[in-house]
C-alpha positions in Angstrom: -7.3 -23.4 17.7 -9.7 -22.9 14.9 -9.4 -20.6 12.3 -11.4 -17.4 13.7 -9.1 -18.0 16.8 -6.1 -18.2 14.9 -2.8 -16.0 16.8 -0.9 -14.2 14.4 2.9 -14.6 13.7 5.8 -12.0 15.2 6.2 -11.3 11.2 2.5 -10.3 10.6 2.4 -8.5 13.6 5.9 -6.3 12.7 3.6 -5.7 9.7 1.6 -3.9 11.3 3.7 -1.2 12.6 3.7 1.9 11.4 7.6 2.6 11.5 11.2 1.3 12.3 10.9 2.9 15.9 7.7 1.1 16.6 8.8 -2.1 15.6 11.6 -1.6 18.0 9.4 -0.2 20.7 7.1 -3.0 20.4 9.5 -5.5 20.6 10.7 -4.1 23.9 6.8 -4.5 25.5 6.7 -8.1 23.7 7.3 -9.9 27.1 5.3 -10.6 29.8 6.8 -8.4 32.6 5.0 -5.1 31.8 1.9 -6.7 31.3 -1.3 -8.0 33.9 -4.9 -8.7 33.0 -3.6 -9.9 29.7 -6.3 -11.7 27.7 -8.0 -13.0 24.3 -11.4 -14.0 22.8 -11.3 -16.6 20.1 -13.8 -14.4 18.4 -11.5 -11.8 17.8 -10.3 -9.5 20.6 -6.6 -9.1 22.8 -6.7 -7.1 26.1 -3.7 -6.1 28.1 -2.6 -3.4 30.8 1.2 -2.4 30.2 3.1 -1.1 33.0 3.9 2.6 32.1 6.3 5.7 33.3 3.3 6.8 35.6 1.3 5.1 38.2 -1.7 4.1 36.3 -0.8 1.3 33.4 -2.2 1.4 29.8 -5.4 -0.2 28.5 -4.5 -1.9 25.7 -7.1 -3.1 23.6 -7.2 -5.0 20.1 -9.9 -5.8 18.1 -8.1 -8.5 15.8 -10.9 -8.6 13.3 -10.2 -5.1 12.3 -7.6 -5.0 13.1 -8.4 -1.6 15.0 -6.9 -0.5 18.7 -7.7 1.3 21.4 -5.2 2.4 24.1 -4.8 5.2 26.6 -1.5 6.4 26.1 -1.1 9.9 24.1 0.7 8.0 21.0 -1.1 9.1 17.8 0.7 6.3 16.6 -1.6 3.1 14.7 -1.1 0.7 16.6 1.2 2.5 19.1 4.2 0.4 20.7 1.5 -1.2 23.3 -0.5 -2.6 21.0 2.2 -3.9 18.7 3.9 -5.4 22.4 0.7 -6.9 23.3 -0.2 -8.8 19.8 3.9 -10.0 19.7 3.1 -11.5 23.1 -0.3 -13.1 22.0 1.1 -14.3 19.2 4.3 -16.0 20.9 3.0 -16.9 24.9 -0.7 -18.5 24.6 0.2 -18.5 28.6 1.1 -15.4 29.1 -2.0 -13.9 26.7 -4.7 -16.8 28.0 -8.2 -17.3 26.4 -10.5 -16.2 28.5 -14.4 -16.5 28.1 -15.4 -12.6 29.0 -12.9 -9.8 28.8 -13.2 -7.1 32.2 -15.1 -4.2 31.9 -12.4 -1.9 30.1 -12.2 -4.0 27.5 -15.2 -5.3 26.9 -17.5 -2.1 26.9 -15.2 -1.1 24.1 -15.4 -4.2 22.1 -18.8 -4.6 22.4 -19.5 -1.2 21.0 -17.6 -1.9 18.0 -19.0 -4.8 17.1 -22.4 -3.6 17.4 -21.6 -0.4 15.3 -19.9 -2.9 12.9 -23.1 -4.9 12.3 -25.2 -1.9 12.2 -23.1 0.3 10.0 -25.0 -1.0 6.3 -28.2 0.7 7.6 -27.1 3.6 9.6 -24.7 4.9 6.7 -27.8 4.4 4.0 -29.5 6.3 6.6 -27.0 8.9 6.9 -26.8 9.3 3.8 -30.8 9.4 3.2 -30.9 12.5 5.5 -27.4 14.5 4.5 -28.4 17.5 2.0 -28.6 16.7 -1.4 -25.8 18.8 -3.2 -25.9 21.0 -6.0 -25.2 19.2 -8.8 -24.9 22.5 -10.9 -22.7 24.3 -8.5 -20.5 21.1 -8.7 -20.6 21.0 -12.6 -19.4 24.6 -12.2 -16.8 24.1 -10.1 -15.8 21.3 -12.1 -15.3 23.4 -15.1 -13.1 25.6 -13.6 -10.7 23.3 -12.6 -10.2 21.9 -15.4 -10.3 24.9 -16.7 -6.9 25.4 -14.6 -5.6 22.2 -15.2 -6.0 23.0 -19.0 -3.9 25.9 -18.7 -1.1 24.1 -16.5 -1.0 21.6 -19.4 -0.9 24.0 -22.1 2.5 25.8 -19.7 3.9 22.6 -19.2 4.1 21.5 -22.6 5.8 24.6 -23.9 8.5 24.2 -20.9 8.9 20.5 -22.2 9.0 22.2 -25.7 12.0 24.5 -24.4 13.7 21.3 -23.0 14.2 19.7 -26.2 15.2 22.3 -28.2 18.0 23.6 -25.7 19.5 20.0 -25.3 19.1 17.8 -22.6 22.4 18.4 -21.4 20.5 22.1 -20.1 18.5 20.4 -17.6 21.7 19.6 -15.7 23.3 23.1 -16.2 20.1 25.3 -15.3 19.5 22.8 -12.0 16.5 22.1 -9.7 15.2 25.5 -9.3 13.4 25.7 -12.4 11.6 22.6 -12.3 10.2 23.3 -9.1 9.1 26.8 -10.1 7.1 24.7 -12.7 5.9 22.0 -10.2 4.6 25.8 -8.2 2.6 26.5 -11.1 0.9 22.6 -12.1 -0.4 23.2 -7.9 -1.7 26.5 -8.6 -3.1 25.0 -11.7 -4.5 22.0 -9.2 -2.8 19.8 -11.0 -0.9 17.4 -8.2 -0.5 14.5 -10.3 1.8 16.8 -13.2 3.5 18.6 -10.3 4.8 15.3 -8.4 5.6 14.1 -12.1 7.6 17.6 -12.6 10.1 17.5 -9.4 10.5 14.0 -10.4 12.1 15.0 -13.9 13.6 18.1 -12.5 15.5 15.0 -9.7 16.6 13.3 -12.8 20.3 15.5 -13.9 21.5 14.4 -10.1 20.8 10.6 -10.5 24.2 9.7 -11.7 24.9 8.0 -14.9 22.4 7.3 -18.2 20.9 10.2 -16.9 20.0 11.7 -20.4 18.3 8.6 -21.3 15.8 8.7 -18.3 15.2 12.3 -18.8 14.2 11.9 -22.2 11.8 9.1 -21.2 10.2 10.8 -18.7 9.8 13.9 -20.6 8.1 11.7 -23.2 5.8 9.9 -20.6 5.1 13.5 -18.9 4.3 15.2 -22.9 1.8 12.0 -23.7 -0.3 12.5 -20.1 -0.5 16.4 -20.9 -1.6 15.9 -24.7 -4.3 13.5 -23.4 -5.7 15.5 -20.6 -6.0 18.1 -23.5 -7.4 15.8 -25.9 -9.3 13.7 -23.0 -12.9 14.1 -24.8 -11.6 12.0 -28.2 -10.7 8.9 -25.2 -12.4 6.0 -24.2 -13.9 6.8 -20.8 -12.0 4.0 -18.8 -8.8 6.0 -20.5 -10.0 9.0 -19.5 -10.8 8.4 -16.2 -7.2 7.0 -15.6 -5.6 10.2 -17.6 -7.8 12.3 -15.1 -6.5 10.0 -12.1 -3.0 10.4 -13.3 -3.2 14.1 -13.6 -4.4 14.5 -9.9 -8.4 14.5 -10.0 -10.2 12.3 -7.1 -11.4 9.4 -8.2 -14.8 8.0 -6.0 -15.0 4.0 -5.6 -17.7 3.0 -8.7 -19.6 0.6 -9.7 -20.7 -3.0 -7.2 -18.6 -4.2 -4.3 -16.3 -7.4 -4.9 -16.8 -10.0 -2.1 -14.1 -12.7 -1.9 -11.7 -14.1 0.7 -9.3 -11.6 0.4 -5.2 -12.6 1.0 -3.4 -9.6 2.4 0.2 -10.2 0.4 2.1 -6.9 1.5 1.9 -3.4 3.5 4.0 -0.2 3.5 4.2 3.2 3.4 5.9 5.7 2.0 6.5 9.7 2.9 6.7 12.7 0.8 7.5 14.7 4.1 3.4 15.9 4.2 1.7 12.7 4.1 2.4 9.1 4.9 0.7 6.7 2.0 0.1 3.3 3.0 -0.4 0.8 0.4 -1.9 -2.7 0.6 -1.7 -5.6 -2.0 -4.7 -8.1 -2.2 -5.2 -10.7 -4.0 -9.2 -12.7 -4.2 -8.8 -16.1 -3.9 -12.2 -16.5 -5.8 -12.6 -13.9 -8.2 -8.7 -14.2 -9.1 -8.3 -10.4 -9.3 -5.7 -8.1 -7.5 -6.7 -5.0 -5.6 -5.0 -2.4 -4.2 -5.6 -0.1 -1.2 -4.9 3.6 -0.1 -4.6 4.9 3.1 -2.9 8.2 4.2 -2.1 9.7 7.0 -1.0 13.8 7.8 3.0 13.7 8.2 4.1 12.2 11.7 1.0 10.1 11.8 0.5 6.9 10.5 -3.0 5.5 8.3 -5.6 4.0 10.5 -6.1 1.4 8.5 -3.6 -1.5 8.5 -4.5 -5.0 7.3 -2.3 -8.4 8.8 0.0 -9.6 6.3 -0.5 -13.1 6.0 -3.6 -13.7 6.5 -7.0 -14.2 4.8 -10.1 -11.9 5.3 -13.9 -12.2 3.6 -14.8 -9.1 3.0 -16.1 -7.0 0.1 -14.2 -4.2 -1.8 -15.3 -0.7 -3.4 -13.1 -0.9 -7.2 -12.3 2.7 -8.2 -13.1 3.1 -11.8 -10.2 3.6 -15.2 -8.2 1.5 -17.4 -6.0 -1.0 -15.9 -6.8 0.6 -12.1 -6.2 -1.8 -9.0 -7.4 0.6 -6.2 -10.2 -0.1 -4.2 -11.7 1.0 -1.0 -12.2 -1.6 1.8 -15.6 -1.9 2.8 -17.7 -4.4 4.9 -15.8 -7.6 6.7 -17.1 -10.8 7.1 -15.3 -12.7 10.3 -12.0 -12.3 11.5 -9.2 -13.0 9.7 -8.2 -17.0 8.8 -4.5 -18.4 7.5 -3.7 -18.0 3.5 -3.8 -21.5 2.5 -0.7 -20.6 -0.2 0.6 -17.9 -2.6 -1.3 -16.6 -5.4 -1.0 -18.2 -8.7 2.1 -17.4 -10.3 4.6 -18.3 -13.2 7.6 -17.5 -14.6 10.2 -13.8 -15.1 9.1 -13.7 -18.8 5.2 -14.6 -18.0 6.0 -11.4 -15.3 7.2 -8.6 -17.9 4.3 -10.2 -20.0 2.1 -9.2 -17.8 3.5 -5.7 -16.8 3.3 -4.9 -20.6 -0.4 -5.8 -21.2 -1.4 -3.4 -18.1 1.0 -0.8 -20.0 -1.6 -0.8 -22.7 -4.6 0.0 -20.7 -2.4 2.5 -18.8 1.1 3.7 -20.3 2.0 5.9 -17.1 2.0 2.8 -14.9 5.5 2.0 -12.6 4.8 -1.6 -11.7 1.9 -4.3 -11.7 1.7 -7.2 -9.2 3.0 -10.6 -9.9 3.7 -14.0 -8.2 7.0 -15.5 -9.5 7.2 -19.1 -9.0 10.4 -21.3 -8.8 12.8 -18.4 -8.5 16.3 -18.2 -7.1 17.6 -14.8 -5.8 21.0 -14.8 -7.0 24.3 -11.8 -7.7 23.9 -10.1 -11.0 26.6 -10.4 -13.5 26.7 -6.7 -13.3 26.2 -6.0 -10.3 23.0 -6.3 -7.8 20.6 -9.1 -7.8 18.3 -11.1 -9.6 15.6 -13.1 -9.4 16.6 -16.2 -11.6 14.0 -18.8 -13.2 15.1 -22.1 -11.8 15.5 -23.6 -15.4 18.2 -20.5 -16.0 16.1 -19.4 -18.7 15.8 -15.9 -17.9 15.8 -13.6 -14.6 14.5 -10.2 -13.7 16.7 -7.6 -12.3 15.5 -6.3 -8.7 15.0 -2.5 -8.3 17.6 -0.4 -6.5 15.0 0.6 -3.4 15.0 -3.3 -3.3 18.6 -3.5 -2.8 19.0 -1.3 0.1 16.2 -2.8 2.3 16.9 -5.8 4.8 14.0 -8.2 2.6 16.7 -8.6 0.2 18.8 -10.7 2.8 16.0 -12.3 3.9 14.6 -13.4 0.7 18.0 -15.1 0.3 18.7 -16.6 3.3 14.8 -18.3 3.0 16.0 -19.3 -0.6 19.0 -20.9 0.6 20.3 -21.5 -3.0 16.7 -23.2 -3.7 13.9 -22.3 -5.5 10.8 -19.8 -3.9 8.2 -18.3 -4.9 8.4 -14.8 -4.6 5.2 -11.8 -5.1 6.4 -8.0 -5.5 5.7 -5.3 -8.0 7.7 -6.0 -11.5 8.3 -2.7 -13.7 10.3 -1.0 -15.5 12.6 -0.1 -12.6 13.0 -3.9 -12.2 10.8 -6.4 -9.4 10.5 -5.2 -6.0 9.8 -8.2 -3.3 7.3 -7.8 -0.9 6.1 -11.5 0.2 8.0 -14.7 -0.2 6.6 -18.7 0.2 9.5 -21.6 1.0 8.4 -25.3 1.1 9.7 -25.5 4.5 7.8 -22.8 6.2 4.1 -22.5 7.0 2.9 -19.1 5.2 4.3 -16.5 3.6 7.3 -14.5 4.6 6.9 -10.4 4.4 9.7 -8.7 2.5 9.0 -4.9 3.5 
């Protein structure tokens, strides 16, 4: 099959899915017997109707270029448990899901209308946004102003509660408990301020985190007293600087600047829950340009992002970077073809070439938890104190992996694909330690998704 055809593996499809449950769910409808119709297009499409509790069975329909879905069952789930079933049987059963030359009516009509809107979108949205009304720039400079107005004052609180902190002792964060610092995370969202208050019930989580405590608060505080100082003193900055100081504090920060085009490697997706909103992130690499991207997508709580990317695989498309110091984000804009295999990892090297590279994006941005990197020729191995390690193969030096890491079931398989031998290994490395996300073995085709 050529390389727009190409079926996806059961380990980029369990990618896609936006929870535990649905993984399990899916895996249930990943066999033939619920399914009829079941079909594919070589340019990009999967079609399938699942037997369900009621007489009439789902249309299930994927659009693999997207990826996107369509399917009538009432899941607000993306993709729900149908569509997950239906690629996990594509991608294991060419009988079962044939390729067929036309898909039937149901399926079709939908497609079609995507694709068209897909290859008329440039123009419509310039038109769009040719006939919107213009808005008023000085009602937004005003508005503006206020804010940071607000966010000024929040900043100014903050620091004197910081201020109180160190001359009471650290030991009185622990005594005076939680309570307090989420009074003061209250006030940095009145002050619209999100970015200080999810830093503040951070610090105020610190006194409960069991031993060395002190030392984390401290360096926390610190990190927390240097973003307040240079939101206050953000006009003496560099603007790159001060675009990340106001991205850190909580200010949107619009896509800027040309798009990127490249052939884009999808390395890793997962999200992550505050109990309001789910945040989905997405690590890319460009195969041409050489630079790494990252995406955002959220979704309210209970729903998952829309957007979801196969892990694995290779997509040309073109990216919106957001602007700041040492900033990965980017929106994903227009695609180019559907998706094609990732002819290897990224370019790596070694633990020490890893923290190198974490401290150089440090200087552009000191509030920074981790930095994507490709370790090359690394063993997972037991630490001598305790957890585990990724190891250089020469023994020279190894890199501790995060406690989040630990608990997760990548850990095991990231060992058992090591087998004792060398791998090379892409995650986030910071100052919490490397957290795998996508491994590469000689032995298998691909790479191997750690979340």
């Amino acid at each position: 099959m050529n390389q727009t055809g190409v079926r996806w593996t059961t380990e980029q499809v369990l990618a896609l899915a936006p929870d535990e449950a649905s993984r399990k769910a899916g895996n249930k409808l990943g066999t033939a017997g619920p399914w009829s119709e079941a079909g594919s297009r070589s340019a990009g499409a999967v079609w399938g109707l699942c037997k369900g509790s009621g007489g009439k069975p789902y249309q299930t329909i994927v659009d693999t270029t997207g990826p996107a879905y369509k399917c009538s069952c009432p899941s607000r789930k993306f993709p729900c448990k149908h569509a997950l079933g239906l690629l996990l049987l594509w991608a294991a059963d060419e009988r079962s899901v044939p390729e067929t030359a036309e898909a039937p009516g149901w399926a079709g009509e939908w497609l079609e209308g995507r694709w068209k809107r897909s290859e008329e979108r440039p123009e419509g949205e310039a038109g769009a946004a040719g006939s919107g009304k213009p808005a008023d720039p000085e009602a937004a400079r005003r508005r503006a102003e206020r804010r940071a107005t607000r966010i000024s004052a929040g900043a100014t609180e903050l620091e004197q509660r910081l201020t109180d902190l160190l001359r009471g002792g650290l030991a009185s964060a622990e005594q005076s408990g939680y309570g307090l610092w989420e009074e003061t995370a209250a006030r940095m969202v009145d002050a619209q301020a999100p970015g200080l208050a999810g830093r503040v019930r951070e610090l105020g989580a610190i006194p409960g985190s069991g031993a060395g405590w002190p030392v984390r608060l401290l360096e926390e505080s610190a990190l927390l007293h240097l973003l307040t100082t240079a939101w206050l003193g953000r006009d003496r900055l560099p603007e790159p600087l001060a675009t990340t100081v106001r991205t850190r504090i909580g200010l949107p920060s619009p896509a800027g600047g040309p798009p990127v085009r490249d052939h884009w490697l999808v390395l890793a997706q997962y999200d992550s829950s505050d109990g309001k909103l789910v945040t989905r992130r997405i690590r890319l690499y460009g195969r041409d340009s050489g630079r790494s991207a990252l995406l955002l997508a959220f979704g309210a709580a209970g729903r998952s992002p829309q957007l979801g990317l196969p892990v694995g695989l290779m997509i040309e498309a073109e990216i919106a970077p957001h602007g700041g110091a040492g900033q990965l984000r980017a929106d994903w804009g227009q695609q180019f073809g559907a998706p094609a295999p990732v002819p290897g990892p990224p370019p790596g090297g070694s633990t020490t070439a890893a923290i190198e590279a974490y401290g150089a994006a440090l200087r552009a941005d000191p509030w920074l938890d981790a930095w994507p990197v490709t370790l090359t020729d690394v063993i997972p191995v037991p630490a001598p104190g305790g957890g585990w390690q990724l190891a250089d193969a020469d023994g020279e030096s190894a890199l501790p992996l995060t406690d989040s890491a630990l608990s997760r079931p990548g850990l095991w398989k990231l060992a058992a694909l090591s087998g004792g031998g060398p791998v090379t290994v892409f995650g986030e490395c910071g100052h919490r330690g490397f957290h795998p996300l996508a491994a590469w073995a000689e032995e298998i085709p691909g790479p191997v998704p750690l979340t």
